[in-house]
C-alpha positions in Angstrom: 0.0 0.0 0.0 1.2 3.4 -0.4 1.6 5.6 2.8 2.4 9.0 2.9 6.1 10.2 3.2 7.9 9.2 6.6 6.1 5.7 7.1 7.1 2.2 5.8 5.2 0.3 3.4 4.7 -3.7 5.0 2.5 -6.3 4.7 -0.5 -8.5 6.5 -0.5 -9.6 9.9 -1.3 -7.7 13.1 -3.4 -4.2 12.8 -1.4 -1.5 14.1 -2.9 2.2 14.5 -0.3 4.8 15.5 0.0 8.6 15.0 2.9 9.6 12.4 5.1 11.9 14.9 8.5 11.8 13.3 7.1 14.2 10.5 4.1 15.9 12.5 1.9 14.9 10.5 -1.5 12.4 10.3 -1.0 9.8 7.1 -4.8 8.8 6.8 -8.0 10.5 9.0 -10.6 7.5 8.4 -10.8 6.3 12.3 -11.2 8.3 15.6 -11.3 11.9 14.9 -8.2 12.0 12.5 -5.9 10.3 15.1 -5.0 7.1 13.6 -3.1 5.6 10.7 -3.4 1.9 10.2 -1.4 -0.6 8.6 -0.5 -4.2 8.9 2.6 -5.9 9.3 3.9 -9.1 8.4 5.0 -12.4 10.8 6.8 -9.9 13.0 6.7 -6.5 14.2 10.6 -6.2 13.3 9.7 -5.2 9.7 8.9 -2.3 11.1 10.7 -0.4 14.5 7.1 0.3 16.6 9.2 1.0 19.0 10.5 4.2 17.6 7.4 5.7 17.4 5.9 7.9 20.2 2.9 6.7 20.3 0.9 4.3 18.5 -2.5 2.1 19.3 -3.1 -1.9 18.6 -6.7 -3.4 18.6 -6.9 -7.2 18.9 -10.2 -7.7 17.4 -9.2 -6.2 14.2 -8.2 -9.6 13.0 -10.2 -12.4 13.9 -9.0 -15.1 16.5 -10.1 -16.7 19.3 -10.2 -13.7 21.5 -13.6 -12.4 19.7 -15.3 -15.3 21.6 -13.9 -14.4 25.2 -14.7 -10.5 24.0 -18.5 -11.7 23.2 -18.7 -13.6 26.2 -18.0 -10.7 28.5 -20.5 -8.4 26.7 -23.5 -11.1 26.7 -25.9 -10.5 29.6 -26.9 -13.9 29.1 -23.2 -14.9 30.2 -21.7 -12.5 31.8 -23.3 -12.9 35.5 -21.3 -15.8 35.8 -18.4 -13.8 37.6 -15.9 -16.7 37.2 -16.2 -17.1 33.5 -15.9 -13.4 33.7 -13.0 -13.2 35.4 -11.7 -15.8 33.6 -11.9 -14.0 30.0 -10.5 -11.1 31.5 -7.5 -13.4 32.4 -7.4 -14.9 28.7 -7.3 -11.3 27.0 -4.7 -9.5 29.1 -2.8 -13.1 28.4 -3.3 -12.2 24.6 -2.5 -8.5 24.7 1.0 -9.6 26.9 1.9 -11.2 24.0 1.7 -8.9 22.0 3.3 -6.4 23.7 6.0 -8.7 24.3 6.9 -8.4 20.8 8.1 -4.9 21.1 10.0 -5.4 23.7 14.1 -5.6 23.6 15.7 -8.7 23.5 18.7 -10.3 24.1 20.7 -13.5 23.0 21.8 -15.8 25.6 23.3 -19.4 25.2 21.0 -21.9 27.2 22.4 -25.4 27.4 19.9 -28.1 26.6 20.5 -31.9 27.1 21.5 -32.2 23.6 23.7 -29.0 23.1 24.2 -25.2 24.2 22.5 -22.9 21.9 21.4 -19.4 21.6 18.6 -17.8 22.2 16.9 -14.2 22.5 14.9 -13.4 25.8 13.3 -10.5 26.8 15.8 -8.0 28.2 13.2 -5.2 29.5 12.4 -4.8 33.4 9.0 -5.0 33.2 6.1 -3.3 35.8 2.7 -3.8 36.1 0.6 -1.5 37.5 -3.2 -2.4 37.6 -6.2 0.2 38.8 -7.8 -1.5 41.1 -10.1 -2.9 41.8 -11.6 -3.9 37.5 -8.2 -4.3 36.7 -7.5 -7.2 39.0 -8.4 -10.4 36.9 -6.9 -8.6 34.0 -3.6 -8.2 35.3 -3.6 -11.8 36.2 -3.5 -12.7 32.7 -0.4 -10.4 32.1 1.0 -11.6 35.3 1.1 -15.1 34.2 2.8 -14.3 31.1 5.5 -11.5 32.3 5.3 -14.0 35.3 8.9 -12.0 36.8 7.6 -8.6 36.3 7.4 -6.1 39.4 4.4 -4.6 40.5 2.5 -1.3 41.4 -1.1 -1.2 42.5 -3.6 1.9 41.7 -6.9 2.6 44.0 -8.9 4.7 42.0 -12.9 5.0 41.7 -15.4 7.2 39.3 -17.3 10.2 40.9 -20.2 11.4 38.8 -21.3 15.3 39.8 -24.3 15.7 37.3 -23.4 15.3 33.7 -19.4 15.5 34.7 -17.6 12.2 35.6 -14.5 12.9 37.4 -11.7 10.2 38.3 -10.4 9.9 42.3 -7.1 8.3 43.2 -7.1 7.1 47.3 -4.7 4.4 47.2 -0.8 4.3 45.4 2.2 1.8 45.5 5.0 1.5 42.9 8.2 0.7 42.9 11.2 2.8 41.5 10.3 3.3 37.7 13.2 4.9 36.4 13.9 3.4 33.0 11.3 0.4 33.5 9.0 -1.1 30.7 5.6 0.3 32.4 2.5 -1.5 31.4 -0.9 0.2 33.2 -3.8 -2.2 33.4 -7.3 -0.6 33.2 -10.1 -3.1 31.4 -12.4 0.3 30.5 -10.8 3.2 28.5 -14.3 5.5 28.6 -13.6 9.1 30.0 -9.8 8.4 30.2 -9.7 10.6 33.1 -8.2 7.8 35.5 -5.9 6.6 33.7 -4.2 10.0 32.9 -4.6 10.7 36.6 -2.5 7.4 37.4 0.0 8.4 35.2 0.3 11.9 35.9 0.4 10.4 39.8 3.3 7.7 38.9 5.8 10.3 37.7 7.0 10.4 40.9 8.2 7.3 41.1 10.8 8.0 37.9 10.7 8.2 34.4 10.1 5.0 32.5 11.8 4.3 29.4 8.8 3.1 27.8 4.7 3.0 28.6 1.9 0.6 27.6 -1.6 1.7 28.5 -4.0 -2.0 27.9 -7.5 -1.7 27.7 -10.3 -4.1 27.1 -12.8 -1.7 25.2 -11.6 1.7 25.0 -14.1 4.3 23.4 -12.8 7.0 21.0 -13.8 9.7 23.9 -11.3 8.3 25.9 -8.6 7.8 23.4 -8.8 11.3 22.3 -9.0 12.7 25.9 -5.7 10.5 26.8 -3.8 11.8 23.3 -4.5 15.2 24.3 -3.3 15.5 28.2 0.0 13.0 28.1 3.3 14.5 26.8 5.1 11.5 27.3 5.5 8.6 24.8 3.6 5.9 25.4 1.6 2.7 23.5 -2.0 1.7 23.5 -3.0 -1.1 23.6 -7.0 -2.5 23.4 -9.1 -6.1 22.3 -11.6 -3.4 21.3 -12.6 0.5 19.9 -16.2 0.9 20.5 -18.9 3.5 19.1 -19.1 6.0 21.8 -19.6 7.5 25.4 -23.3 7.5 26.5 -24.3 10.8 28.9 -23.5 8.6 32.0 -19.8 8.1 30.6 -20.2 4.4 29.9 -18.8 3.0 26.8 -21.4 1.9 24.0 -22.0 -1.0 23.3 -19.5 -1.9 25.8 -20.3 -4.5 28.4 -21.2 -2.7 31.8 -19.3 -2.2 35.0 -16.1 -4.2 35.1 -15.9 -4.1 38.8 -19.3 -4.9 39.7 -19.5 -8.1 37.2 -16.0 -9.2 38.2 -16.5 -9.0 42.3 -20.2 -7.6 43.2 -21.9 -4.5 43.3 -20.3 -1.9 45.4 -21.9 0.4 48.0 
C-alpha cells in the first residue's frame, strides 16, 4: 500500500494504528477523529521499528481469532453474570495482549544449554512493571501476570465520581516501585472518559521516568482515546481487544459491556 512520506510500506498480519510523529503529521483521517493511521505488518513487528514511534494504538479484534469469543462472552448478559467465567476471559485477554506487547519489547541472545547441546537464544531483556487500577483491573492483570510472570508490581486505587453530567476520576490508594527506565504496562479493562488513567500516570511520575509506557485496555471508546492523546506529553503505547462506538451521557462506553468491577466482584456500596 502506499503511505504517505515518513512511514514504511509492510504487509498483513497484526493491525497496528499509530500517529505519524516523526514528521508531524497524520498519514490517513478515516478512524477516531483524524488520530489514527493503520497498517498491517507481516510475521513480526521487526519489519517495522514500533518502538521508535511515540505513540501508537493496537486493537486485537481487528483480526479475527479466538479472542472475539472471550470478547462476546463478556458483553453477553446472558453470560456475563457468571463472575468466574468473567473473570476468567479477563485473564485470557490480558494473556493475549502480553503477547503482543512482548513483541516490542528488547531482546537479548543468551546461550542456554539443553541436554542435547548449548545454543542461543533471544529473551526479553526489558524490566517489566505492572501496575493495575484497582479494583476492574484485577483479573486482567492476572493474565499479564502469568505471562510477564517476573515482572514487578504497582497497584492503583482509584474510583469514578459522577457530579451531574461530569464524571470525574479519584485516586485514594498508590504503590510503585522505583520506575526509572522500566518497561511500564498500566492495566485498566475500560478506557471510557480516560480521566483515570491520565490521573495514574500523571500520579506515577513520581516514582521516575520509565523508558517506555503501555496503556492496555479491554474496550476503550474513541472519547477516551482522544482525551488520553490530548493530556500525556510523554510517549507511550496503546494497547486495546476493542474501539467501540461512543460514550453514553453517564460516561459508559457503547455497546461496551457494563461495569467491570461490579460483574467481576459484586456490586459496590
Amino acid at each position: 500500500m502506499d503511505l504517505a512520506k515518513g512511514t514504511e510500506e509492510v504487509e498483513v498480519h497484526t493491525l497496528i494504528f499509530f500517529k505519524n510523529k516523526r514528521k508531524g503529521q497524520l498519514v490517513t483521517c478515516d478512524l477516531i477523529n483524524n488520530f489514527l493511521i493503520a497498517f498491517r505488518i507481516t510475521d513480526s513487528l521487526n519489519h517495522v521499528n514500533l518502538a521508535s514511534q511515540k505513540t501508537y494504538m493496537f486493537a486485537l479484534n481487528q483480526e479475527n481469532s479466538v479472542a472475539n469469543n472471550f470478547l462476546a462472552e463478556l458483553r453477553d448478559t446472558s453470560i456475563q453474570q457468571d463472575r468466574l467465567r468473567f473473570r476468567a476471559n479477563l485473564r485470557r485477554l490480558g494473556s493475549l495482549l502480553a503477547y503482543e506487547i512482548s513483541k516490542t519489547f528488547s531482546f537479548e541472545k543468551r546461550v542456554i544449554t539443553t541436554p542435547l547441546a548449548d545454543t542461543t537464544v533471544p529473551l526479553i531483556h526489558d524490566e517489566i512493571v505492572l501496575i493495575p487500577i484497582m479494583r476492574a483491573a484485577l483479573p486482567f492483570y492476572e493474565g499479564f501476570l502469568e505471562i510477564f510472570d517476573q515482572a514487578g508490581a504497582g497497584f492503583i486505587g482509584a474510583w469514578r465520581v459522577e457530579e451531574g453530567a461530569d464524571v470525574e476520576a479519584v485516586l485514594n490508594y498508590q504503590a510503585a516501585p522505583d520506575l526509572t527506565g522500566k518497561t511500564v504496562i498500566v492495566i485498566d479493562p475500560m478506557l471510557a472518559t480516560g480521566k483515570s488513567l491520565v490521573k495514574t500516570i500523571d500520579s506515577l511520575m513520581s516514582h521516575g521516568q520509565p523508558g517506555s509506557l503501555h496503556l492496555a485496555s479491554v474496550i476503550a471508546a474513541p472519547e477516551g482515546i482522544e482525551h488520553v492523546e490530548s493530556s500525556l506529553s510523554m510517549d507511550y503505547h496503546l494497547w486495546t481487544c476493542a474501539v467501540d462506538e461512543k460514550l453514553n451521557d453517564q460516561s459508559y462506553i457503547v455497546p461496551g459491556l457494563g461495569d467491570a468491577g461490579d460483574l467481576s466482584f459484586g456490586s459496590k456500596l
